[in-house]
VOBAKOL-565515 format. One record per residue (C-alpha): residue in three letters; z, x, y. Coordinates in pm, whole numbers. Layout:
% VOBAKOL-565515
PT  type      pz      px      py
PT   ALA       Z       X       Y
...
END
This chain:
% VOBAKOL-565515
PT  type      pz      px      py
PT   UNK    2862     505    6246
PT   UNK    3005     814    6086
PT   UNK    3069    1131    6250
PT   UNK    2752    1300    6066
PT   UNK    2514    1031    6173
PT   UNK    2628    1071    6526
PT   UNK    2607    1397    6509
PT   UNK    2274    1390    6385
PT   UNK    2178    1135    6659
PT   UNK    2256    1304    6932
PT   UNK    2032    1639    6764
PT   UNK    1741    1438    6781
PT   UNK    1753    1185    7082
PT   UNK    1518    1152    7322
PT   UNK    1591    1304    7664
PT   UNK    1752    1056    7901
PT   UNK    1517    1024    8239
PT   UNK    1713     998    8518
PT   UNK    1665     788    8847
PT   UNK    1800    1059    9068
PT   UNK    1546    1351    8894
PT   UNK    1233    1149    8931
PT   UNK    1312    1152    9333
PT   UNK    1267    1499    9292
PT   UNK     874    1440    9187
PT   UNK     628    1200    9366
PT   UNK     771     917    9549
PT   UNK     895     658    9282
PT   UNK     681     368    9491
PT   UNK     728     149    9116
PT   UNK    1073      70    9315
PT   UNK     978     -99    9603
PT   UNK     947    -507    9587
PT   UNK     640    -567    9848
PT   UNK     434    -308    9620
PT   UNK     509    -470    9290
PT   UNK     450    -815    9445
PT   UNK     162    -681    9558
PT   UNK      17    -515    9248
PT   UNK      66    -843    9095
PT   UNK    -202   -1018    9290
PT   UNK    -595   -1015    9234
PT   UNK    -609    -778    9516
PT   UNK    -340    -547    9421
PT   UNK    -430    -539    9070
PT   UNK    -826    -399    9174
PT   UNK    -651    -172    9442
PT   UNK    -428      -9    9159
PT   UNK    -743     -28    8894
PT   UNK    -950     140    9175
PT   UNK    -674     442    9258
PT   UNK    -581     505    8877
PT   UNK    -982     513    8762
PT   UNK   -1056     723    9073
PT   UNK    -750    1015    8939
PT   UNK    -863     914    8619
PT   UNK   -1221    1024    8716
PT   UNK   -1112    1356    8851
PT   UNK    -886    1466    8528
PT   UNK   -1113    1348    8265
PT   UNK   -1452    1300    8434
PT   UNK   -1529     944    8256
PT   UNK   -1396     553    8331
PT   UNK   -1388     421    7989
PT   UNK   -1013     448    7918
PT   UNK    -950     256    8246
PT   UNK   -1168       4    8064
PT   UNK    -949     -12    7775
PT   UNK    -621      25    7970
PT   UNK    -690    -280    8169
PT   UNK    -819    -532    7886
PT   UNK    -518    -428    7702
PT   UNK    -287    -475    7994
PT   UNK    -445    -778    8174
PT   UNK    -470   -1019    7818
PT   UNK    -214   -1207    7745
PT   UNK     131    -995    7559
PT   UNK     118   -1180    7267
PT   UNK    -207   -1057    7180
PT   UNK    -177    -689    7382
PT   UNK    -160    -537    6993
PT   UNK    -446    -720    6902
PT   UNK    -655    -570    7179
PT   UNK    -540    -213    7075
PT   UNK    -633    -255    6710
PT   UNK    -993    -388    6776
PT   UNK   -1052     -92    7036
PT   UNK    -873     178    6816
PT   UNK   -1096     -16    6494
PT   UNK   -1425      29    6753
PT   UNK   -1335     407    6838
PT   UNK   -1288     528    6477
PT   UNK   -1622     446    6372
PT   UNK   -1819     478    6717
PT   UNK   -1664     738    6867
PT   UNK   -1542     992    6555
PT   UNK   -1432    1287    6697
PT   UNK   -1135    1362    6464
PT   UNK   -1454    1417    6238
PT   UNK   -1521    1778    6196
PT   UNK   -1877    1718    6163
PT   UNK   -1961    2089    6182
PT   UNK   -1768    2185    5880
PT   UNK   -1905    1883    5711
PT   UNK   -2234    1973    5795
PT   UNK   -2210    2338    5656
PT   UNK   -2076    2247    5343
PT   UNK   -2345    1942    5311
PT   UNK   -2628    2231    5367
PT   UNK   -2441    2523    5124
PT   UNK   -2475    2277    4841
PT   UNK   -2836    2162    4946
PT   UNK   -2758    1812    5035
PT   UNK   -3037    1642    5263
PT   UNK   -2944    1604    5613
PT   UNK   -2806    1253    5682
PT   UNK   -2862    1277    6068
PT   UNK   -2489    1310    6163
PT   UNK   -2427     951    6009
PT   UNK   -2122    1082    5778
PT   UNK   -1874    1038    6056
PT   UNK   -1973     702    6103
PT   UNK   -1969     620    5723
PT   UNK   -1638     788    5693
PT   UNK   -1469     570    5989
PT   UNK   -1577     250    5826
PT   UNK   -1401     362    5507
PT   UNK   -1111     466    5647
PT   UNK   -1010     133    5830
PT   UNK   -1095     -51    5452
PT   UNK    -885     204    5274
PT   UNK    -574     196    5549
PT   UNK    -627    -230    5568
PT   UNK    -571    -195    5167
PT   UNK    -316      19    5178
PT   UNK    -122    -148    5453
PT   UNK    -194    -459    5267
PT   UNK     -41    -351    4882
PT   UNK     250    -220    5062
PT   UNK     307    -578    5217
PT   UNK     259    -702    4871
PT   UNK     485    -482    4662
PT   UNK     737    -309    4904
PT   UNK     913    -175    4556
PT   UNK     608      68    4499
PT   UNK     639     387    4563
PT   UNK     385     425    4825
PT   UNK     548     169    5029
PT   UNK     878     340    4936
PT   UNK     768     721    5003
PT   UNK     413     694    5220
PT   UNK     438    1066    5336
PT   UNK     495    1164    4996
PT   UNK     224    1007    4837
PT   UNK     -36    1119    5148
PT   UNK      72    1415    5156
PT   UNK      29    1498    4775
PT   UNK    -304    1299    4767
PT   UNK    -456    1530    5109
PT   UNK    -320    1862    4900
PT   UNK    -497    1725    4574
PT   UNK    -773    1677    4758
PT   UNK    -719    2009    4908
PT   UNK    -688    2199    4589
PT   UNK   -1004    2059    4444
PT   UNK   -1205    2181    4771
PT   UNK   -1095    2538    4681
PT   UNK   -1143    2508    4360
PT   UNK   -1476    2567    4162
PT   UNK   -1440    2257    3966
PT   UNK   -1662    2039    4177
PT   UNK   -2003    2109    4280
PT   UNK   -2268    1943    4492
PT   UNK   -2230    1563    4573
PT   UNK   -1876    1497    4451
PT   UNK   -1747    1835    4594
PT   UNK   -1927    1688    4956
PT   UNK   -1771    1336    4892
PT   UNK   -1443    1476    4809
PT   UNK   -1442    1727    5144
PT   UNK   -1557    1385    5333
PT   UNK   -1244    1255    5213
PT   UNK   -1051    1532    5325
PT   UNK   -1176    1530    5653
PT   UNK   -1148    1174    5687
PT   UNK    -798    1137    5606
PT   UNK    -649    1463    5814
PT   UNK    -616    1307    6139
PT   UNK    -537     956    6022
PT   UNK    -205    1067    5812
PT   UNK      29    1023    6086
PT   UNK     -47     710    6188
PT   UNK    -129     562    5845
PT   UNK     269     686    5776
PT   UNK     392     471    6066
PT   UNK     172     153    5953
PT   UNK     311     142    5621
PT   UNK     662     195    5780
PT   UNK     575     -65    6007
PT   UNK     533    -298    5726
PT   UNK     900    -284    5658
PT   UNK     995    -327    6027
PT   UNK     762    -577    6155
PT   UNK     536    -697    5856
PT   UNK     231    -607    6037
PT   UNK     -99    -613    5820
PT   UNK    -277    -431    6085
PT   UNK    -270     -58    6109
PT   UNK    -289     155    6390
PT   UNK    -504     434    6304
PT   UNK    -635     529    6659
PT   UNK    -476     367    6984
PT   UNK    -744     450    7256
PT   UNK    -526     692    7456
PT   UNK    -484     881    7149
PT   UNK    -660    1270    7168
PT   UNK    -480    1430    6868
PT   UNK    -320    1342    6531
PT   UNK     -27    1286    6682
PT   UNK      74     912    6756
PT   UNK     190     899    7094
PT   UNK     408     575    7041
PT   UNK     424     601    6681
PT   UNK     349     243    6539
PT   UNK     387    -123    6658
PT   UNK     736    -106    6619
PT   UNK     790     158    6837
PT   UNK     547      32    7071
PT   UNK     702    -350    7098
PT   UNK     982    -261    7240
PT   UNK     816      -7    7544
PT   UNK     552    -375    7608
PT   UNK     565    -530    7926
PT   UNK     724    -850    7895
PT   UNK     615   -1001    8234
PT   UNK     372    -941    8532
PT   UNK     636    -746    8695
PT   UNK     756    -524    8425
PT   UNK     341    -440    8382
PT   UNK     318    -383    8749
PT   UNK     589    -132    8768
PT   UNK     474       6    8424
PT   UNK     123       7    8523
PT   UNK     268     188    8851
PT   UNK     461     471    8637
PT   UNK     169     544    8488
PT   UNK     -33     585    8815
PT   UNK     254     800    8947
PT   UNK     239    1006    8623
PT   UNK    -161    1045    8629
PT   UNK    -133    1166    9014
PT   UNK     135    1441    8889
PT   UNK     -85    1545    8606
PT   UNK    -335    1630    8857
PT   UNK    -114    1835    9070
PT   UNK      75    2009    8770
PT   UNK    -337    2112    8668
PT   UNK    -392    2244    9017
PT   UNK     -99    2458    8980
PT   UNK    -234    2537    8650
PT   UNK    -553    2641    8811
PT   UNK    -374    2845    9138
PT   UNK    -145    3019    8897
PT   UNK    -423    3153    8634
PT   UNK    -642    3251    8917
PT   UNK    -326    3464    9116
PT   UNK    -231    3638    8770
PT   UNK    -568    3692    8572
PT   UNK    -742    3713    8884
PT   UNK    -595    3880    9226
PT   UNK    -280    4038    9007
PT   UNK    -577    4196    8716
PT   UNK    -343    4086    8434
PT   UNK    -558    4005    8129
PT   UNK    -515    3722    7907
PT   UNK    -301    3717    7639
PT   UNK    -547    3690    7368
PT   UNK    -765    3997    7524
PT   UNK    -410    4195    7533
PT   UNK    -344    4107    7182
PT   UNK    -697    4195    7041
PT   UNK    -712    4534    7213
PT   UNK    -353    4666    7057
PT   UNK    -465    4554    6752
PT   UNK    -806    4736    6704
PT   UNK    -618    5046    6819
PT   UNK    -650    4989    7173
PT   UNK    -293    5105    7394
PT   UNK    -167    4853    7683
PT   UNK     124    4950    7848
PT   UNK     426    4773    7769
PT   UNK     457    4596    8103
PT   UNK     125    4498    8049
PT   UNK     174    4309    7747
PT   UNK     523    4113    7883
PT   UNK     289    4004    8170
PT   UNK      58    3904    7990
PT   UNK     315    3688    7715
PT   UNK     487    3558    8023
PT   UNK     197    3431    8189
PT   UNK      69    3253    7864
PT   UNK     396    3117    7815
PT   UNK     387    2941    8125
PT   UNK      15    2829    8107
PT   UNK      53    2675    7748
PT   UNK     353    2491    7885
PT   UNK     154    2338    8220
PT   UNK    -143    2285    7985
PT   UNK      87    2060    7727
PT   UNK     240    1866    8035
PT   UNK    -112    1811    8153
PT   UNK    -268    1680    7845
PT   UNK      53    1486    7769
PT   UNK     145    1356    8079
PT   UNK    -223    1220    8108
PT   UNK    -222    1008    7729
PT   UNK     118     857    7844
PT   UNK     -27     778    8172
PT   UNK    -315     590    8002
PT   UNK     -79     399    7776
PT   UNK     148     307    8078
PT   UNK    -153      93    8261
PT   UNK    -225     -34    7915
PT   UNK     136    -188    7944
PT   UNK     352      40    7722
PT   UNK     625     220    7887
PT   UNK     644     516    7657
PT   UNK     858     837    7761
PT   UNK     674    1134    7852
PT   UNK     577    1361    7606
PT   UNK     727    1669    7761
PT   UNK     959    1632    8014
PT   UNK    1153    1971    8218
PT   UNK    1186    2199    7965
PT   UNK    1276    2410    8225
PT   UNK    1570    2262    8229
PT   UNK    1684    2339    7873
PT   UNK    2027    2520    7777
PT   UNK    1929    2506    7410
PT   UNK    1682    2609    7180
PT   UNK    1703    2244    7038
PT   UNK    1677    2099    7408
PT   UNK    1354    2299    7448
PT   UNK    1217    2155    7126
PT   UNK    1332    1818    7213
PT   UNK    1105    1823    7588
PT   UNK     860    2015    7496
PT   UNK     633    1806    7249
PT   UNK     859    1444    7253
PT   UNK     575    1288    6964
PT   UNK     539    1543    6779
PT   UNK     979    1632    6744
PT   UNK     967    1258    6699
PT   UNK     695    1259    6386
PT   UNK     918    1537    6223
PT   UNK    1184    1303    6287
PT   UNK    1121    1042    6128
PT   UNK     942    1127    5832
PT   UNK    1147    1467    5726
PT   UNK    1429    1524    5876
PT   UNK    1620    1152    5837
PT   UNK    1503    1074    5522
PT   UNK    1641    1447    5427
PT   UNK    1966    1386    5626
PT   UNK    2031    1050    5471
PT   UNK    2038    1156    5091
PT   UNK    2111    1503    5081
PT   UNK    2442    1730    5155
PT   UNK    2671    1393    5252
PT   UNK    3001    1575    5226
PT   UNK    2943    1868    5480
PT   UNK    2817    1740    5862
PT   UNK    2687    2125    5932
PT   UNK    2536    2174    5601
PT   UNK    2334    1795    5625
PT   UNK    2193    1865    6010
PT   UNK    2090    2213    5888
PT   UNK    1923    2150    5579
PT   UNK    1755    1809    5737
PT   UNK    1630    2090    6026
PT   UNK    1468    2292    5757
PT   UNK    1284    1999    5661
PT   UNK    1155    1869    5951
PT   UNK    1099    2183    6192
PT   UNK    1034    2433    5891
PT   UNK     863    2199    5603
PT   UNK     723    1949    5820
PT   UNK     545    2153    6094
PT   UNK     371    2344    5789
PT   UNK     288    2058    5615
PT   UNK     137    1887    5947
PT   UNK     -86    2200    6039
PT   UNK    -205    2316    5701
PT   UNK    -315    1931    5647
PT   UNK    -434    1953    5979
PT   UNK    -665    2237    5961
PT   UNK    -803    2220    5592
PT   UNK   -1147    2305    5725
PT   UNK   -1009    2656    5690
PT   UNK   -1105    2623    5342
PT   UNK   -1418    2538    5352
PT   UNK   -1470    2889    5577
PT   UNK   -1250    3155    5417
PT   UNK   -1165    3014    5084
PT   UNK    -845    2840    4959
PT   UNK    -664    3151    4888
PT   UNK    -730    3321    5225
PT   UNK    -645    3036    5360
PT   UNK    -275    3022    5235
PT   UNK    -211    3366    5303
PT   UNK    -395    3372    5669
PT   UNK    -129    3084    5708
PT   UNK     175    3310    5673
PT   UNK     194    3367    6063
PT   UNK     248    3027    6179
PT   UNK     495    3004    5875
PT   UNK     699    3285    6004
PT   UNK     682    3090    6331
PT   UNK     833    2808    6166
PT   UNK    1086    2961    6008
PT   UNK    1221    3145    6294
PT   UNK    1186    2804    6544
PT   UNK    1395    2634    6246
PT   UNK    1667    2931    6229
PT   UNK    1657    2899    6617
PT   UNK    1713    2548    6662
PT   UNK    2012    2569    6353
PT   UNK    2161    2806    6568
PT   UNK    2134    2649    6857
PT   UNK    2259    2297    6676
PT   UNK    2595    2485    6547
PT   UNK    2672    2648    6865
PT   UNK    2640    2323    7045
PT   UNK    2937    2161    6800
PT   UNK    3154    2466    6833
PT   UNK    3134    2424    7222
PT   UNK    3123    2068    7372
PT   UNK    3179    2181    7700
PT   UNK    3022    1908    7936
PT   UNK    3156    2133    8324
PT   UNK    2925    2386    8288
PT   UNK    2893    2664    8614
PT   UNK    2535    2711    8766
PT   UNK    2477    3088    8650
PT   UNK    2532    3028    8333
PT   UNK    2315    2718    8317
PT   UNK    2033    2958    8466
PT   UNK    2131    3254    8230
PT   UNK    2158    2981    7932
PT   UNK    1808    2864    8039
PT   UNK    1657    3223    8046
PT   UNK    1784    3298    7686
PT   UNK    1599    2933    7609
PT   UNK    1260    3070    7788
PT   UNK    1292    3443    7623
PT   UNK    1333    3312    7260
PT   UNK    1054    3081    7335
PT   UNK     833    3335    7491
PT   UNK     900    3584    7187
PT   UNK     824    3339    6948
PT   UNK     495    3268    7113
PT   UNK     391    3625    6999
PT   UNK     398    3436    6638
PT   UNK     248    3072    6731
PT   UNK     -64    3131    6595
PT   UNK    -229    2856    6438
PT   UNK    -546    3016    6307
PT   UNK    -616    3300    6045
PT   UNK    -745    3554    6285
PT   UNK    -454    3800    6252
PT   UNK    -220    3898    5991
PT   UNK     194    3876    6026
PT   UNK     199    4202    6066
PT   UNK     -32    4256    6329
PT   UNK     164    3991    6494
PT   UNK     481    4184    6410
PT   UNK     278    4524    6565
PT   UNK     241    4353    6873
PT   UNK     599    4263    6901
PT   UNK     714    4600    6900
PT   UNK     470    4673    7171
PT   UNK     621    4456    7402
PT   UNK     923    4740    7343
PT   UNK     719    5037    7393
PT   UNK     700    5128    7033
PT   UNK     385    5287    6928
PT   UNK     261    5185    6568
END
C-alpha cells in the first residue's frame, strides 16, 4: 500500500472502541461467561427479549422492532439477510414514511387531481422495490455498463433531471404529479440503492436493501450486505454477546436522553436562556440580545444537537445489534476529539462513511496521484463539500414544490457555506495532522486541542441550517452578534 493510500486510510477510519473506555460506561456484562451461557438458553433468550422490549418501550413507545430484531436474530444465519429483505420489502410499501405525502398531496390538489385516499405512498413503494430488483438485476447482468460502473452518477443525474423538470413549467397536471411521485419516491432510497448495486460487485447479491427495519433516515446504518456480513453473528455466542451490546447500548440511550431532558430543563428553564432558534429569530427581525445571551444560547444547542444525535443513533445501532449485526456506533465521544477531522469522524460514523465511499475514494483513486496533500484535499472537497450538498439538496427536493426551483437553489446557499467551511476545516485539520505526528501528547493541550475542536464546531453551527428560512447573511449577522457587533 502506498504512502497516499495510507495516508488516506487513516483520514477516514473508523474510530477504534476500546475495552478499557467502555468500562467507563455501563457495566460491559456482554463479558461475563454465566450471562452469555445464560442468554443462550430458552429462558435467557425471553429474559433478554423481555428487558430490551421493555427499554425499547420507554424510548420509542412501540414493540414492533423487537419483533423484527428477534426473527432476524433467532432464524438461522444463513438466511438472517433474507429475513431483513422481506421485512425492509414489507415496510416500504406498508409502512411509507420516507413518503412526503403532504407535499404530494398539495401538488396532487394545485393541479386538480382527484384525491386518491393517501394510496400514492403505497403505489410508489411497490414500484420502487420493481425498479431497484431491475436495476440490481441489469447491473448483475452487464457489470461493464455504466450504471453498474458509476451508480451515484447515474442516480444522482436522473433525481436532478427529475428535479429540474419539477421546477420547470414544461410539465403540467398528471405527468408533472407522476414525475414529482418519482422524485419523492426515489430521495430516500438513493443511498441504499448505491450500496446494492455496489454490492453486486462484492457479493453478487440480486437482492437490494432499500430499507433495513432499524433504518429512520436515508442514511444506511450498515451500508449494504457486504458491510453487514462481516458485523453477523456467526454462532449463538457471538449473537448473545451482540444481542447483549445492543441491550447495553439501548439502556445508555435512555440515560444519555434523561440527561438530554435534565440539561434543557436547567438551561431553558431554571437558567431563562432561550432557545437558539427564538435567539436567532429575534436578532434577525431587529430584535437586540445581548451578546452573552446569544453564546448561551449557541452553546447550549450545540450540546443538545450532539445528545440528540447520540440518542437517535445509539438507539438504530442498538436495534441492529439484537437483530445480530455488530455495527459500530454511529457517534461515539466526540468529546474526545483533537481534530476537526476526529470530530467529523464520531460525530455521524454512517453518514462520514456514505461520503466515503461514494465521493471521496473514487475521487482519491483517479485524481491528483503524484501529490499525497493535493489527492486527500481535493478527495475532501468531494466528499465533505460536493457530497453533503448533493445528499441534502436530493434530500429535501420538496423545497421545490413550496418556494420554486430557483428559490430553492439560492435559499440553499447557507448550508453550502456550511459545507464549504466544514471542508476547509477538516483540510486543515488533515494537513496539520501530517506536519505533526506526535503520538505523547500532555493533558492541557489535549483539553485546549479539544476546546478549539468544540468552538469551530459550535461556530459553524451558527451556519448548519438545512432549510430556506434565513439568508447567508442573516446567518453571517448573527455571527457578528455573538461579538457584540451591532448590524
Amino acid at each position: 500500500m502506498s504512502q497516499a493510500v495510507q495516508a488516506a486510510s487513516a483520514a477516514t477510519a473508523p474510530v477504534r472502541r476500546s475495552g478499557a473506555a467502555t468500562r467507563l460506561r455501563l457495566a460491559p456484562f456482554e463479558s461475563e461467561p454465566a450471562v452469555i451461557a445464560f442468554v443462550q438458553t430458552a429462558p435467557g433468550r425471553f429474559v433478554l427479549a423481555a428487558a430490551f422490549g421493555g427499554l425499547l418501550y420507554l424510548r420509542l413507545q412501540q414493540w414492533v422492532p423487537l419483533l423484527f430484531a428477534a426473527a432476524c436474530a433467532w432464524s438461522p444465519a444463513a438466511s438472517r439477510r433474507h429475513v431483513v429483505a422481506v421485512i425492509g420489502f414489507g415496510l416500504v410499501i406498508l409502512d411509507p414514511f420516507w413518503f412526503n405525502l403532504p407535499v404530494f398531496s398539495a401538488i396532487a390538489a394545485r393541479e386538480g387531481a382527484p384525491d386518491t385516499g393517501g394510496m400514492m405512498p403505497y403505489a410508489a413503494g411497490a414500484g420502487l422495490i420493481a425498479v431497484s430488483c431491475a436495476v440490481v438485476a441489469y447491473a448483475r447482468r452487464r457489470p461493464a455498463s455504466l450504471p453498474a460502473r458509476r451508480p451515484v452518477l447515474c442516480l444522482l443525474a436522473a433525481q436532478l433531471a427529475l428535479m429540474l423538470l419539477c421546477g420547470s413549467e414544461l410539465l403540467q397536471g398528471s405527468a408533472l404529479i407522476g414525475v414529482w411521485a418519482a422524485v419523492l419516491t426515489l430521495g430516500p432510497a438513493m443511498w441504499f440503492l448505491c450500496y446494492a448495486i455496489a454490492d453486486v460487485k462484492a457479493q453478487g447479491s440480486a437482492v437490494p436493501l432499500l430499507r433495513p427495519f432499524w433504518s429512520m433516515s436515508g442514511t444506511p446504518f450498515g451500508k449494504g450486505w457486504s458491510y453487514l456480513s462481516k458485523f453477523a453473528a456467526k454462532n449463538p455466542a457471538e449473537l448473545a454477546v451482540t444481542q447483549l451490546k445492543g441491550t447495553r447500548l439501548l439502556a445508555w440511550a435512555l440515560m444519555l436522553d434523561a440527561v438530554r431532558r435534565v440539561l434543557a430543563v436547567a438551561v431553558h428553564g431554571q437558567a431563562g436562556i432561550p432557545v437558539f432558534a427564538s435567539v436567532m429569530a429575534v436578532t434577525l427581525r431587529g430584535g437586540h440580545s445581548p451578546w452573552y445571551i446569544c453564546w448561551a444560547s449557541l452553546i447550549s444547542a450545540f450540546f443538545e444537537n450532539l445528545l440528540e444525535i447520540s440518542v437517535w443513533g445509539h438507539t438504530i445501532i442498538a436495534i441492529a445489534r439484537f437483530a445480530g449485526f455488530r455495527l459500530l456506533r454511529n457517534t461515539y465521544r466526540p468529546l474526545e476529539s483533537r481534530t476537526i477531522a476526529e470530530f467529523w469522524n464520531r460525530y455521524y460514523f454512517y453518514f462520514k462513511e456514505l461520503l466515503v465511499d461514494f465521493f471521496f475514494y473514487p475521487a482519491f483513486l483517479r485524481c491528483f496521484r503524484q501529490s499525497e496533500g493535493l489527492r486527500i484535499a481535493f478527495a475532501t472537497v468531494m466528499a465533505a463539500c460536493v457530497g453533503n450538498m448533493a445528499y441534502h439538496f436530493t434530500r429535501d427536493s420538496f423545497y421545490i414544490a413550496s418556494v420554486g426551483l430557483k428559490q430553492a437553489i439560492i435559499g440553499f446557499q447557507t448550508y453550502a457555506f456550511y459545507c464549504v467551511m466544514l471542508t476547509a476545516g477538516i483540510c486543515i485539520s488533515q494537513w496539520r495532522s501530517r506536519r505533526h505526528r506526535t503520538k505523547a501528547v500532555s493533558l492541557p493541550r489535549r483539553v485546549a486541542a479539544s476546546a478549539g475542536v468544540m468552538l469551530f464546531f459550535c461556530l459553524l453551527h451558527v451556519f448548519d441550517d438545512e432549510r430556506r428560512t434565513y439568508s447567508l447573511i442573516d446567518h453571517a449577522r448573527f455571527l457578528l452578534q455573538l461579538f457584540g457587533a451591532d448590524t
